[in-house]
C-alpha positions as CSV (number, residue, x, y, z in Angstrom):
1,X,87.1,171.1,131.1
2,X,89.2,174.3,131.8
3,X,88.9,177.0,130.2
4,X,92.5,178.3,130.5
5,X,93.4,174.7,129.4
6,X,91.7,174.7,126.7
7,X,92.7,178.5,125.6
8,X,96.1,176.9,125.8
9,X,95.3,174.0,123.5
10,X,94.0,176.5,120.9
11,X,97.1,178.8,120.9
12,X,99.6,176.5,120.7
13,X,98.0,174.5,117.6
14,X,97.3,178.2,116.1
15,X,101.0,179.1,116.7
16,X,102.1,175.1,115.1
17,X,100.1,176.1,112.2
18,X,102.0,179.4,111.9
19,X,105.3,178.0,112.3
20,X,104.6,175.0,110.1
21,X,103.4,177.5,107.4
22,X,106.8,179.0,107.6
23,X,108.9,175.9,107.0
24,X,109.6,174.5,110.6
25,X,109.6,171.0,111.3
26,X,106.3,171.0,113.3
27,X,103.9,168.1,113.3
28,X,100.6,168.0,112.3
29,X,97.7,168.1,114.4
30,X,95.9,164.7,113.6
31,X,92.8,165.4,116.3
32,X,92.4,168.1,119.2
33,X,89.9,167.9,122.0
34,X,88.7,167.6,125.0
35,X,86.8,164.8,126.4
36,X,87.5,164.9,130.8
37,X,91.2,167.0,129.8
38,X,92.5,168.4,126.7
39,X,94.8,166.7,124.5
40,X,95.9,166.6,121.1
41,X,97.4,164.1,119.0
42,X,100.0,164.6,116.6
43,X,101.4,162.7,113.2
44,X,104.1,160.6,114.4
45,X,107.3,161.2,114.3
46,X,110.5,158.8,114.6
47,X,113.5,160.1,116.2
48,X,115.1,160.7,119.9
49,X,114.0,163.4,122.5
50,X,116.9,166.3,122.0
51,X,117.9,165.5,125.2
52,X,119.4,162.2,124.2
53,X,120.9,163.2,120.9
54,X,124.6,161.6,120.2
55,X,125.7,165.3,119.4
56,X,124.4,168.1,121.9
57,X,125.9,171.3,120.4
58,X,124.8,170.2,117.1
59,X,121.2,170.0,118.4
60,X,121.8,173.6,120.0
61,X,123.0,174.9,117.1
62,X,119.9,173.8,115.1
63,X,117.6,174.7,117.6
64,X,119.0,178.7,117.3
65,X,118.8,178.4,113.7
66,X,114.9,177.4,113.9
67,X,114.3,180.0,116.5
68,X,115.8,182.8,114.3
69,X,113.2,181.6,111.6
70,X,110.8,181.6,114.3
71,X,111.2,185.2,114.9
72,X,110.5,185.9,111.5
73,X,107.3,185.0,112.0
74,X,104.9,188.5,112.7
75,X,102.3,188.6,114.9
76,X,99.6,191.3,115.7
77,X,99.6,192.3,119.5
78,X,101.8,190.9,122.3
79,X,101.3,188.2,124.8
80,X,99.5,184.7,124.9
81,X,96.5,185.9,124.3
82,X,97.6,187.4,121.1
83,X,97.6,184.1,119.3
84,X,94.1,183.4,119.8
85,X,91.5,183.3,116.5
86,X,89.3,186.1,117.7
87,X,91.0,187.1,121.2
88,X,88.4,188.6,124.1
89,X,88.4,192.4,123.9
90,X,91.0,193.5,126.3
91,X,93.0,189.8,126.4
92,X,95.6,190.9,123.5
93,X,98.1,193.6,124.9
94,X,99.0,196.3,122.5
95,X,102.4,197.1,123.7
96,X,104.9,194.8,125.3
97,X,105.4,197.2,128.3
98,X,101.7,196.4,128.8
99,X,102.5,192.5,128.3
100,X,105.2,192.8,130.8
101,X,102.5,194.2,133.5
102,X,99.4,192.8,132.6
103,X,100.5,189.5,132.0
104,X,103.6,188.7,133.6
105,X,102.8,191.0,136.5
106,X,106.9,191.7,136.2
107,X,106.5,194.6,138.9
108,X,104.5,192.5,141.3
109,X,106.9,189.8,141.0
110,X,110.0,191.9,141.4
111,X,108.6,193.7,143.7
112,X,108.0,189.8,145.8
113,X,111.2,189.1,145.3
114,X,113.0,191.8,147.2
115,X,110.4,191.3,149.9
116,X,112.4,187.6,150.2
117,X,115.4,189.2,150.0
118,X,116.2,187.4,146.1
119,X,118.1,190.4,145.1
120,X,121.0,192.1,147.1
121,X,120.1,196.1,147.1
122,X,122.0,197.4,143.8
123,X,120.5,194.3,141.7
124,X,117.1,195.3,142.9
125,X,117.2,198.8,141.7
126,X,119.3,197.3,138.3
127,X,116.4,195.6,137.8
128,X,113.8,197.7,138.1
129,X,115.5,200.3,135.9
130,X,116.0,197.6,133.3
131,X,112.1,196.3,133.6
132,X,111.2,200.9,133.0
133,X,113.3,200.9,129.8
134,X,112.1,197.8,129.0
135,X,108.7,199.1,128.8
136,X,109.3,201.7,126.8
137,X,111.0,199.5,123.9
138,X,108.9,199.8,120.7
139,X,109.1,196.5,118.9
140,X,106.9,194.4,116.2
141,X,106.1,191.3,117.7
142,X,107.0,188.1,116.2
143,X,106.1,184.4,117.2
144,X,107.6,182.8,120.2
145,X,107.5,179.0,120.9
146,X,107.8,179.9,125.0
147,X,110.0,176.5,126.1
148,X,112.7,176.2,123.4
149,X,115.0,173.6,125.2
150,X,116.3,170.1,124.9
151,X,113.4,168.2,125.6
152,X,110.8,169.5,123.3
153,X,112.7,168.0,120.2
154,X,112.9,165.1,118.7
155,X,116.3,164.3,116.3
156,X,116.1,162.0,113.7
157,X,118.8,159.5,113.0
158,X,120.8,162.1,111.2
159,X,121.3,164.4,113.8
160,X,118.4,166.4,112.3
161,X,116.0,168.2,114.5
162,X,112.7,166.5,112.9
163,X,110.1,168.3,114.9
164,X,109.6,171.2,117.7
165,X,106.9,170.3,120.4
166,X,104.7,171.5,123.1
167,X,103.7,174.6,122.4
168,X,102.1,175.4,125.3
169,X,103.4,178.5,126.3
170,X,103.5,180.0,122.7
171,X,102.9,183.2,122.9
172,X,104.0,186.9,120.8
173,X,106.5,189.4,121.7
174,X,109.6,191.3,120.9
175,X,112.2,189.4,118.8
176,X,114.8,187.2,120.7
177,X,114.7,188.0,124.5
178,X,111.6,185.9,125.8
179,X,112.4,182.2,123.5
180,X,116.6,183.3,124.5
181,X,116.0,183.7,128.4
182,X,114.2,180.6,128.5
183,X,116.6,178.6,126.0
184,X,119.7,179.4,127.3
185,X,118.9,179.2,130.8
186,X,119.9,175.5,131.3
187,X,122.6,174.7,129.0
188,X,126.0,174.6,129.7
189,X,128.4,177.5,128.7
190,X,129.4,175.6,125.5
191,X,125.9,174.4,124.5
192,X,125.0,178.3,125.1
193,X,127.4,179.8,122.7
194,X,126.3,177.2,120.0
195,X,122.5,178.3,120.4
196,X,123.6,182.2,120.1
197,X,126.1,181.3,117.0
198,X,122.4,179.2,115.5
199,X,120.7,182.3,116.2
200,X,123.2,184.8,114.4
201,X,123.5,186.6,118.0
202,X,126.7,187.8,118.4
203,X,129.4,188.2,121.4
204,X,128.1,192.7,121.4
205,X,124.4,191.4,121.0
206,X,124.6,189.1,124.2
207,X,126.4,192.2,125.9
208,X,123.7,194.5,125.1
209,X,121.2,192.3,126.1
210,X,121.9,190.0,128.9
211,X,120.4,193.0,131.7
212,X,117.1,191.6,129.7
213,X,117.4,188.1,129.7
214,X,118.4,188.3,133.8
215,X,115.3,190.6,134.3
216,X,113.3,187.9,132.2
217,X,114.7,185.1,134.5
218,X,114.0,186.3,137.2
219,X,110.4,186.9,136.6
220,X,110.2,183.2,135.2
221,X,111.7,182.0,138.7
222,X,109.2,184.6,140.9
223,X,106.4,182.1,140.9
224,X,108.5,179.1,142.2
225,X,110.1,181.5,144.5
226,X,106.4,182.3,146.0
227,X,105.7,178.7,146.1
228,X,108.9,177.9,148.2
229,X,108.5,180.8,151.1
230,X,104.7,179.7,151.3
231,X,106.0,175.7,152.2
232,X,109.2,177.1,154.5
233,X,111.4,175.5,152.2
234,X,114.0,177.8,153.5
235,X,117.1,175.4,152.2
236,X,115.9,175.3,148.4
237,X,115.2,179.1,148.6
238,X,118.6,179.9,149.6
239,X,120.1,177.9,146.4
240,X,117.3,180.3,144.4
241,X,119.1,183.2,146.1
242,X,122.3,182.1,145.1
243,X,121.1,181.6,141.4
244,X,119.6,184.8,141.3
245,X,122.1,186.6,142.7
246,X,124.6,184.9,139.6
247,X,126.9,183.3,141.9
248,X,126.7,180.1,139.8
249,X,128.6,182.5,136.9
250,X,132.1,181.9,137.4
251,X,133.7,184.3,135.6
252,X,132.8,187.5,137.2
C-alpha cells in the first residue's frame, strides 16, 4: 500500500466529514480501506455526472453556491497535510506563503517554466511579483475541496446537485483563490460568470484577483509542462505556451 495514497484516503474522508457536518450534499463513507490499493465506498447516490446535466449554468451556479459554504468551513494550518487527524510534526504549514513553497514548490515551478520559455519576459517578472505578495497575505484558512468541476457531481433529476465527490486533493487555504483557479479554469465564459454570481464574487472581486488565479494556474500546469519537455513533445508544449501566455482570451 502507499503511504501517500493512503494519506490521501484519510484527508479526503476527514474533509467529507467536515463538509457533510456543514450541510453539503456529501455522501457517506460506507467502508474505507486498503486491501492491494486504497478505496472507499460510498452510500449510493442516484443522479447524472454534472457533466451531463440538461442545464449547465444551473449546475455552475449551484456548484459556486456550495463552494461559498465550503469556505465557511475553518481549518487550523494550511496545505493537504493540514487535514490530517494528528498531522507529522512539520507536515502542516503555518502560513500559506509557506504552503505556496513547501508544498507547491510555486518558485521552483515558476522558476521551470521560464527555463521553457512558458512565459514571455514581462509575465515572468508579473508573476513572480504576484507569487511575493502572495506570500505575505495573512488569511484564516478555510476548507477546499481541491477539483470543484463538472465531473465530480452528480445532479439528481431535479437539476439538483445531490452530492460533491472525490475529494482527493482536499486540502486548507485562503478563502476562494485555490477551489476558483481550479473551477473556473475549464468552463466556458458563460458557465464562468454563473460559478462567480454562485459564489457571490463580483465583476471588482474577479479584477482584483485574477493576477492570483493566473499565478495559481500556472503552477497547476508546471508539472504537466515538466512531463512534456522530458518526452520532446515539442507540438503539445507549444499549445501550453499559447495557454499560458492567455492567447486563448479573446478579449484583450
Amino acid at each position: 500500500m502507499s503511504i501517500r495514497k493512503s494519506g490521501r484516503y484519510s484527508r479526503a474522508q476527514r474533509a467529507m466529514t467536515l463538509a457533510r457536518g456543514a450541510g453539503l450534499p456529501v455522501p457517506p463513507v460506507l467502508h474505507a480501506g486498503a486491501d492491494s490499493h486504497p478505496f472507499m465506498v460510498l452510500e449510493n447516490v442516484r443522479g447524472a455526472v454534472g457533466t451531463h446535466a440538461y442545464d449547465r449554468i444551473a449546475t455552475v451556479r449551484q456548484m459556486g453556491e456550495l463552494t461559498a459554504c465550503l469556505h465557511q468551513i475553518r481549518t487550523q494550518g494550511f496545505g493537504p497535510a493540514a487535514l490530517d487527524a494528528a498531522p507529522l510534526r512539520g507536515a502542516r504549514q503555518h502560513s500559506w506563503g509557506a504552503h505556496l513553497e513547501g508544498d507547491l514548490h510555486a518558485s521552483e515551478r515558476l522558476a521551470a517554466l521560464e527555463r521553457l520559455g512558458m512565459f514571455l519576459p514581462d509575465n515572468a517578472a508579473e508573476m513572480r511579483r504576484t507569487l511575493a505578495y502572495m506570500c505575505t497575505r495573512r488569511r484564516n484558512p478555510v476548507l477546499h475541496h481541491g477539483d470543484m468541476r463538472l465531473k465530480n457531481v452528480i445532479v439528481d433529476h431535479d437539476g439538483k446537485i445531490a452530492a460533491l465527490l472525490d475529494w482527493d486533493n482536499a486540502t486548507s487555504s485562503v478563502p476562494a483563490l485555490w477551489d476558483l483557479s481550479i473551477a473556473l479554469h475549464d468552463l466556458t465564459i458563460d458557465e464562468k460568470q454563473a460559478f462567480l454570481q454562485g459564489y457571490g464574487y463580483g465583476p471588482r472581486e474577479l479584477t482584483k484577483s485574477i493576477a492570483y488565479l493566473r499565478l495559481l494556474n500556472a503552477l497547476n500546469y508546471a508539472p504537466v509542462v515538466a512531463e512534456m519537455a522530458e518526452r520532446g513533445e515539442t507540438a503539445k508544449l507549444n499549445w501550453y505556451r499559447a495557454r499560458i501566455a492567455g492567447d486563448f482570451n479573446l478579449y484583450q
